[in-house]
N, C-alpha and C positions, 0 to 999 in steps of 0.2 A: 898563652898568657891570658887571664882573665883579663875581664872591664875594668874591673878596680884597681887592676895591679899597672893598668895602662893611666889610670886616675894618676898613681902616685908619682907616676916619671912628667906630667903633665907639664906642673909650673912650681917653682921651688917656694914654699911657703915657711922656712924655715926661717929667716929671718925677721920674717912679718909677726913670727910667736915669739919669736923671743922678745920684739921691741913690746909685743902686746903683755905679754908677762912681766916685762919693766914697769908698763904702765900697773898695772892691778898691782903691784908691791906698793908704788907710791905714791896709790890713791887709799892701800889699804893701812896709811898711815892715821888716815883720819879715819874713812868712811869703815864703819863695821859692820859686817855683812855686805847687802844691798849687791850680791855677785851679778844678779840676772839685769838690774840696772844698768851698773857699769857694762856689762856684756852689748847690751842693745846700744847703750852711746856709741860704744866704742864702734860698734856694725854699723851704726849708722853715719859715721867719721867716712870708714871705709869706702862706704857708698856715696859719701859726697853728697846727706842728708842730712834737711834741717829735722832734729828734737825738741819736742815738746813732753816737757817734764811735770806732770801733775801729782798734787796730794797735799796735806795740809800743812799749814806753819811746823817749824822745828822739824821737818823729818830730812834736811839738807839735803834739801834739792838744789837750791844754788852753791852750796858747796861742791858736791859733787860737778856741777856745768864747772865751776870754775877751778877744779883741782883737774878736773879734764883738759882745760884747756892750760893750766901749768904743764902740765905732762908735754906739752908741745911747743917748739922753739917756733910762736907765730903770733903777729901780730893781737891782740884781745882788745875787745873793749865791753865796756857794762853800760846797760842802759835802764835805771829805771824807771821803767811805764808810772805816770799818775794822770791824775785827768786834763791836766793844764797841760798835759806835752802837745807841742806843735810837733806835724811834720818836720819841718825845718830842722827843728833840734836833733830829730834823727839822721836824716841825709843830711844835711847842711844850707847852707846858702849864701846865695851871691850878694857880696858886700864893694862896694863903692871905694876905691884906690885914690885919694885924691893926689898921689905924685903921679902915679899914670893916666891918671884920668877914668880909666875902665874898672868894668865889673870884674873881680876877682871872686873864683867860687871855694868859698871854706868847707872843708871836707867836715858832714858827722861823724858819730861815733859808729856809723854803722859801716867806714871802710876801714873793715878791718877782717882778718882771716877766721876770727873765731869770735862772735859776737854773741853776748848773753842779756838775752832782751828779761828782764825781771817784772815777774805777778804781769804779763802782756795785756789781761783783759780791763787794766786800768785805765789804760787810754783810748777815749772816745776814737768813733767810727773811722775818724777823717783821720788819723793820726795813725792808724790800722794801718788803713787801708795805702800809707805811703810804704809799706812791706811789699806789698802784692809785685810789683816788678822786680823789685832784686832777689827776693826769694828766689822767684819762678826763672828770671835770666839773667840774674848775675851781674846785673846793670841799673845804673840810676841814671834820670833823664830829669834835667833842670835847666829849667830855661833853654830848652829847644838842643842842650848838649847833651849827649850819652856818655857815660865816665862806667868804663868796666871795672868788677870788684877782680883784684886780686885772688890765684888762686892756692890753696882751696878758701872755700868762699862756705861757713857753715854758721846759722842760726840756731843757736839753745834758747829756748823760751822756757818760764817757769809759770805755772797758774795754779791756783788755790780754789777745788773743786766745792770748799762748804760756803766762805763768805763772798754773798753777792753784791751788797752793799758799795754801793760807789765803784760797779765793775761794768765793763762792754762784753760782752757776748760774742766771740769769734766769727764771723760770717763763714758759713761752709766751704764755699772758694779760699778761706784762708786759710783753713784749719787744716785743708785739702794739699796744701804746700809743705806738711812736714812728713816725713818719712814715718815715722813714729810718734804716739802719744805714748811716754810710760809712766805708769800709775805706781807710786808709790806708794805703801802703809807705814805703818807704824810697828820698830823692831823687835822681835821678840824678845821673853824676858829676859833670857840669858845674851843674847846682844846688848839690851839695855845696860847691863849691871857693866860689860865689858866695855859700852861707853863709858860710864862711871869712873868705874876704875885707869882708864887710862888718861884721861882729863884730870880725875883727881888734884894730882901735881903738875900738869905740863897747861899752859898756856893754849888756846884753841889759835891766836895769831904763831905762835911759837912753831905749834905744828905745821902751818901751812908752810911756813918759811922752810921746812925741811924737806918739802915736796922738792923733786928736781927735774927738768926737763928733759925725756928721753926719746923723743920722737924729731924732728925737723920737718920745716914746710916740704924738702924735697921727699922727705920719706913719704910723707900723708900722701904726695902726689901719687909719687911710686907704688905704693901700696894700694892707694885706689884702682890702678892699672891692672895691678895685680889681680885685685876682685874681682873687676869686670870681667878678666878669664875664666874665674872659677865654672866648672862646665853644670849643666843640666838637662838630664834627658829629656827629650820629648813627652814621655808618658809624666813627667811632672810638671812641663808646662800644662800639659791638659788636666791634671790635677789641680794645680791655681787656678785655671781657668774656670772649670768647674766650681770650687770653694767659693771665688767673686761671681759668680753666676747663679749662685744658691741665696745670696743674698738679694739680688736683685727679684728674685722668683721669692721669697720667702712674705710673707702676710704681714709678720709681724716689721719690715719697715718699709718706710714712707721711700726714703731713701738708698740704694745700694749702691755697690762699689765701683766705681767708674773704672776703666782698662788704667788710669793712674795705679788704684789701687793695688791691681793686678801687679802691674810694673814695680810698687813697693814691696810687693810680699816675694817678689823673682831677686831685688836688687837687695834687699834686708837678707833672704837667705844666703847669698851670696857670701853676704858681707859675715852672717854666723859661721856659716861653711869654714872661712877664714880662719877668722880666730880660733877655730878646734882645730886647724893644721889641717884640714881637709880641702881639694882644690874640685867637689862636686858635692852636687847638694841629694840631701836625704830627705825624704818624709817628714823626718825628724826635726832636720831645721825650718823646713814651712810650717810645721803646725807652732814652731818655736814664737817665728815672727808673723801670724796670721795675726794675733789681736793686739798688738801693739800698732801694727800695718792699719786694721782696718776702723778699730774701736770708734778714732776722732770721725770716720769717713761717712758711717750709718746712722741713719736717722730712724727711731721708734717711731708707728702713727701714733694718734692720740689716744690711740685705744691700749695700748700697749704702756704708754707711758703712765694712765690712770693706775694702771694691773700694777704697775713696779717693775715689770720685766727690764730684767739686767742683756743689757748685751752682750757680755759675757760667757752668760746659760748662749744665748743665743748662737752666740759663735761657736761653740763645745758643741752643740745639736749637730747643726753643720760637718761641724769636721767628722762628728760621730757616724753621722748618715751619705756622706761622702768614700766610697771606696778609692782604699789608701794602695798606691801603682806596687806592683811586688820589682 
């Protein structure tokens, strides 16, 4: 019996496709086209990774974060970043009971199982930087108490790549916390007109109402368990390995990819692996999830960033000049 054919008896993926095919039906109520996006959320659900969603006004990106998170019978909550947000207003805080006497701590918006932080680069540093602990451990710490997030525990962040104006600038440590940055454009013409067309007469609030819940917090659990199995040979961990080591060795940046990143493009393919019903990973699914993994992660020197050089090209090079495991 072959390798592959010992892949398929592995671990049963079959009902992980089908809830996943649920979902893409009743997100493709709204969303038209955008398949490789919804694909990457969804992988990154699987992995129990925060998403960050970039591209310009109107291409629904917050729609999409939040018809994803309809898809699932779990807790949501929205938060949008402006300049004036306090910490506070995100985690919460300890407010004064005058029938008990004691401090009592009011939970924010951010205990919640599927959290969509909106336009994030709006809130100054200090208000950032109250993410950095629950992101990375699933815990908030106030006033000397630690209060665990429920699980699953995932952050959707949304940001707007042209207007800077009254914006923060992500610190690399933070940006370093999402599993994925994905870049969205703008739809082609024939999506556009079948925007068009299907808005015409129906309501944009009407539509979403029609979205229905087909996953549950125990599933997303389950289903994440299930990823984590998905197997990978050796010759492909030393293929990521390489890919993030080509970066660090590479002229063109200041900064390369930390063994996180590593870890993201092993746990992202996992999660791709998944949802094609496959329970081992290909070639195919790393080069899928390498620039999504690593885009937010590298930094151009100065010299690089005068040229225009796109990260991108840069990453393509890479995989080009990287030999691919048979």
């Amino acid at each position: 019996m072959s390798e592959e054919q010992n892949f398929e008896s592995r671990i049963d993926l079959s009902e992980l496709r089908q809830k996943i095919d649920a979902v893409h039906q009743e997100i493709a109520k709204l969303i038209v086209g955008q398949k490789k996006m919804i694909d990457l959320m969804i992988s990154a659900v699987l992995c129990n990774g925060h998403i960050m969603i970039e591209g310009v006004p109107g291409i629904a990106k917050t729609l999409a974060a939040k018809l994803l998170a309809r898809c699932i019978s779990a807790d949501f909550s929205r938060v949008q970043f402006t300049p004036d947000l306090m910490p506070s207003d995100v985690l919460g805080t300890s407010v004064f009971n005058m029938k008990s006497s004691e401090f009592v701590f009011n939970r924010g918006p951010i205990f919640a199982n599927l959290v969509l932080i909106d336009e994030i680069n709006r809130a100054p540093a200090k208000t950032q930087s109250a993410l950095f602990e629950v992101m990375e451990e699933k815990q908030v710490t106030i006033d000397g108490t630690t209060y665990l997030m429920d699980a699953p525990f995932i952050v959707m962040a949304t940001q707007n790549p042209v207007e800077h104006e009254g914006t923060y600038k992500l610190p690399e440590a933070q940006l370093d916390r999402f599993l994925f940055k994905i870049e969205i454009g703008y739809p082609s013409l024939e999506e556009e007109i079948e925007i068009l067309t299907r808005f015409n007469n129906k309501a944009l609030d009407e539509a979403i109402k029609s979205v229905n819940p087909v996953l549950s917090k125990n599933d997303i659990i389950a289903f994440q368990k299930l990823t984590r199995q998905v197997h990978c040979e050796s010759h492909l961990l030393e293929y990521i390995a390489q890919i993030v080591q080509q970066t660090r060795l590479h002229n063109a940046f200041y900064l390369g990819g930390s063994p996180r990143a590593s870890l993201a493009i092993l746990n992202g393919s996992k999660g791709w692996a998944a949802i094609h019903g496959r329970d081992f990973i290909t070639p195919d699914d790393i080069k899928q999830i390498v620039y999504p993994a690593l885009c937010h992660r590298l930094l151009l020197t100065a010299d690089k960033e005068v040229e225009g050089a796109r990260i991108e090209n840069l990453i393509n090079q890479i995989l080009d000049k990287t030999e691919v495991p048979r």
